[in-house]
VEXTIRO-328594 format. One record per residue (C-alpha): residue number from 1; x negated, y, z negated. Coordinates in pm, 1 decimal. Example, Ala and Ser with C-alpha at 12.3 -4.5 7.8 and 13.67 -1.06 7.14 Angstrom:
PT/1/-1230.0/-450.0/-780.0
PT/2/-1367.0/-106.0/-714.0
//
This chain:
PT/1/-14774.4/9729.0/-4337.5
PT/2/-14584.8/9557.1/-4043.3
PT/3/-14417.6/9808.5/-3742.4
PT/4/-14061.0/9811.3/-3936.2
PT/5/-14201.6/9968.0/-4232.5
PT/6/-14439.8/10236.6/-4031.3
PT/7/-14171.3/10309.0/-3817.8
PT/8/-13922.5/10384.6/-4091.9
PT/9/-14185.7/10549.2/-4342.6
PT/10/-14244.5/10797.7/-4016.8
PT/11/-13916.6/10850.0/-3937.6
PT/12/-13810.8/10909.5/-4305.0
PT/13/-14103.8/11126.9/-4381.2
PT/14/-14064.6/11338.0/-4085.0
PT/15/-13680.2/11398.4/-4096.2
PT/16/-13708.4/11478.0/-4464.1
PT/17/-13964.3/11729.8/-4428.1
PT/18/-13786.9/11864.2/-4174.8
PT/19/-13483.3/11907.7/-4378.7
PT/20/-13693.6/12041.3/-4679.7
PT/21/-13857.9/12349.3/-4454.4
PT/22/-13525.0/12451.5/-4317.0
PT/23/-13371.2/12458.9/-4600.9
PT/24/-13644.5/12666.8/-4698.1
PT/25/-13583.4/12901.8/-4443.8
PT/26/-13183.5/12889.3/-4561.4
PT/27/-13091.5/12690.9/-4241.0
PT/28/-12791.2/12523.0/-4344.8
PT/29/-12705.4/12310.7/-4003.1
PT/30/-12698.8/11948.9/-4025.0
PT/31/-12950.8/11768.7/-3791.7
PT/32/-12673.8/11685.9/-3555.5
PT/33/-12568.9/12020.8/-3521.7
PT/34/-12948.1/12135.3/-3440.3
PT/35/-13015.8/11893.4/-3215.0
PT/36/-12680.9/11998.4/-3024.8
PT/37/-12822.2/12406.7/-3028.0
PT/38/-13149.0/12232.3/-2875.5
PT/39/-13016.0/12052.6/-2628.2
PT/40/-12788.8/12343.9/-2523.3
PT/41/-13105.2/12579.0/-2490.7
PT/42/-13280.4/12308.9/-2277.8
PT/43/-12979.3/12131.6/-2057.0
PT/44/-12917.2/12333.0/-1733.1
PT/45/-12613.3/12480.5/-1713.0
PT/46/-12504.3/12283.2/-1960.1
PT/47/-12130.1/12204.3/-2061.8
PT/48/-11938.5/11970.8/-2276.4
PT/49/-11997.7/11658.6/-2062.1
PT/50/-12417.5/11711.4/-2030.6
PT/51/-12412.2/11782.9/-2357.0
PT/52/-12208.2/11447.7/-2487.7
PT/53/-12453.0/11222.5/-2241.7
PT/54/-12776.6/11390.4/-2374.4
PT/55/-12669.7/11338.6/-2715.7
PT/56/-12511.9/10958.3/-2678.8
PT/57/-12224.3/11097.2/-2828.5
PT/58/-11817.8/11048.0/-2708.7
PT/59/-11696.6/11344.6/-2563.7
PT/60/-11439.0/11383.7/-2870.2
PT/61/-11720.6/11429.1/-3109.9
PT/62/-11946.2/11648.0/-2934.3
PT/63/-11587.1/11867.5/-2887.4
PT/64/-11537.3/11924.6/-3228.4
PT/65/-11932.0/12032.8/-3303.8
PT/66/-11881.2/12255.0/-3031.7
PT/67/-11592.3/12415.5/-3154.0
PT/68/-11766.8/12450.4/-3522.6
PT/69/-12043.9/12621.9/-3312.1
PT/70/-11853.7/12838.0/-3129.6
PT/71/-11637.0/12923.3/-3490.8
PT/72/-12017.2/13000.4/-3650.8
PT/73/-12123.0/13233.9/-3356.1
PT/74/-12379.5/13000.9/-3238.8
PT/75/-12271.9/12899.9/-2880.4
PT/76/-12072.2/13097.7/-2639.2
PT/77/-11833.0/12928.1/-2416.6
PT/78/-11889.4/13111.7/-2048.8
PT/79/-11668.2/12984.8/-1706.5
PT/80/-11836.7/12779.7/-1508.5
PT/81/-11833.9/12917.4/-1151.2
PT/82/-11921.5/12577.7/-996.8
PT/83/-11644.1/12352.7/-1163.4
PT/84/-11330.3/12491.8/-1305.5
PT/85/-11249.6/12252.4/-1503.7
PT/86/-11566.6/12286.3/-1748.9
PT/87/-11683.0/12578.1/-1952.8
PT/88/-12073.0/12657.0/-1982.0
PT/89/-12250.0/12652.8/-2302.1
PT/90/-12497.6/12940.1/-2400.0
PT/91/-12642.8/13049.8/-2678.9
PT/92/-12526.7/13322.9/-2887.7
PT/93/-12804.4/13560.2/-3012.2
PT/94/-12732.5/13404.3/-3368.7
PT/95/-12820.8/13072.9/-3219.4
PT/96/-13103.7/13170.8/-2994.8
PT/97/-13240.0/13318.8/-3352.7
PT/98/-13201.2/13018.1/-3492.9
PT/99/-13336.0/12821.1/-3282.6
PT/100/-13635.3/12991.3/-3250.4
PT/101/-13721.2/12961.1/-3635.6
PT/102/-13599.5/12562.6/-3604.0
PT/103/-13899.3/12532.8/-3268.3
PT/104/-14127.3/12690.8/-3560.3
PT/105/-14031.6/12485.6/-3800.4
PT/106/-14048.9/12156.3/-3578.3
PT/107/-14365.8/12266.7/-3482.2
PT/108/-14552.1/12334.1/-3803.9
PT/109/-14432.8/11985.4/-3925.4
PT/110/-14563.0/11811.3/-3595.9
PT/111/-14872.5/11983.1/-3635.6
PT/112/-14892.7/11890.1/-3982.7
PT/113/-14850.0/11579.8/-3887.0
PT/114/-15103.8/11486.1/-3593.1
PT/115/-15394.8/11738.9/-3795.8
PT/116/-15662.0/11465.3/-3823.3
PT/117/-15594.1/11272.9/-3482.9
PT/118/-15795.8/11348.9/-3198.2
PT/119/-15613.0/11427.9/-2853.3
PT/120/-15651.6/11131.5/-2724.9
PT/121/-15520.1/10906.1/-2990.9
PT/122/-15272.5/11153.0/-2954.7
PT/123/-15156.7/11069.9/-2584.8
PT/124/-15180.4/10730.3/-2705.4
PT/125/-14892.3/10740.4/-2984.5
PT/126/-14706.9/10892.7/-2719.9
PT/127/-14743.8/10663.1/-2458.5
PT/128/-14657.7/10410.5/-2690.8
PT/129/-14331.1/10578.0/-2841.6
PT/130/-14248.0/10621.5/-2499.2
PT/131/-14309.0/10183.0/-2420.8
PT/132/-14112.0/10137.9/-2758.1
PT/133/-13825.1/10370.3/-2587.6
PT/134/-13877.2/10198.1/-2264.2
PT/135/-13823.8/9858.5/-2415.0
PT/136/-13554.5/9888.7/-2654.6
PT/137/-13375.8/10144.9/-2312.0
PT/138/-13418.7/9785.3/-2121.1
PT/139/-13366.4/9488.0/-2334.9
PT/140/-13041.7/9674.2/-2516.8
PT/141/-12863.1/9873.3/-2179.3
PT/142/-12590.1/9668.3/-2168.3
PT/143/-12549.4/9546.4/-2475.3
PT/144/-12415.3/9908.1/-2631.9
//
């Protein structure tokens, strides 16, 4: 097996047994829409803006999946005391709730996943997920 196949076999494995234990839980969010309440519970008084650059994401887009979070009780749109042109994002109890079974559920399957490896061939894979990142960050910055 060359990298391309790994890579993709991991990648597809993991994302579709993460999809398979939330929907066992009856978490009906797409990915994108997880990884938004994520980011929002991790990003410092985060608004619209932090949110789009975290995510790579045009500021259109990520206004519309906030709205559909705000419309599913999920994220709370607060003033922002420091610029009054942007609104904070916080989440609602319904969110925080959710997010909390989503951490579980992320880390069962990571878990799951790293059972037989030893810690330090786990600091390994990470130090070289975070080379791949590194590398692909530098050789394709200006091309996007």
């Amino acid at each position: 097996m060359n990298l391309d196949e790994a890579l993709f076999s991991l990648i597809h494995t993991v994302r579709n047994t993460m999809i398979q234990q939330l929907k066992s839980l009856d978490i009906n969010l797409s990915p994108m829409h997880l990884k938004a309440l994520k980011a929002v519970s991790k990003i410092d008084q985060c608004t619209g803006q932090k949110l789009a650059d975290f995510m790579g994401r045009d500021k259109a887009q990520i206004n519309r999946l906030i709205k559909e979070l705000v419309n599913q009780d999920l994220v709370v749109k607060t003033s922002n005391e420091q610029d009054k042109r942007s609104q904070l994002l916080i989440l609602a109890s319904s969110g925080e709730t959710l997010i909390k079974q989503f951490n579980r559920v992320e880390k069962d399957v990571f878990e799951a996943m790293s059972a037989e490896l030893a810690g330090d061939k786990l600091e390994e894979f990470i130090e070289m997920t975070q080379k791949f990142k590194s590398n692909l960050d530098t050789t394709f910055k200006n091309k996007n």
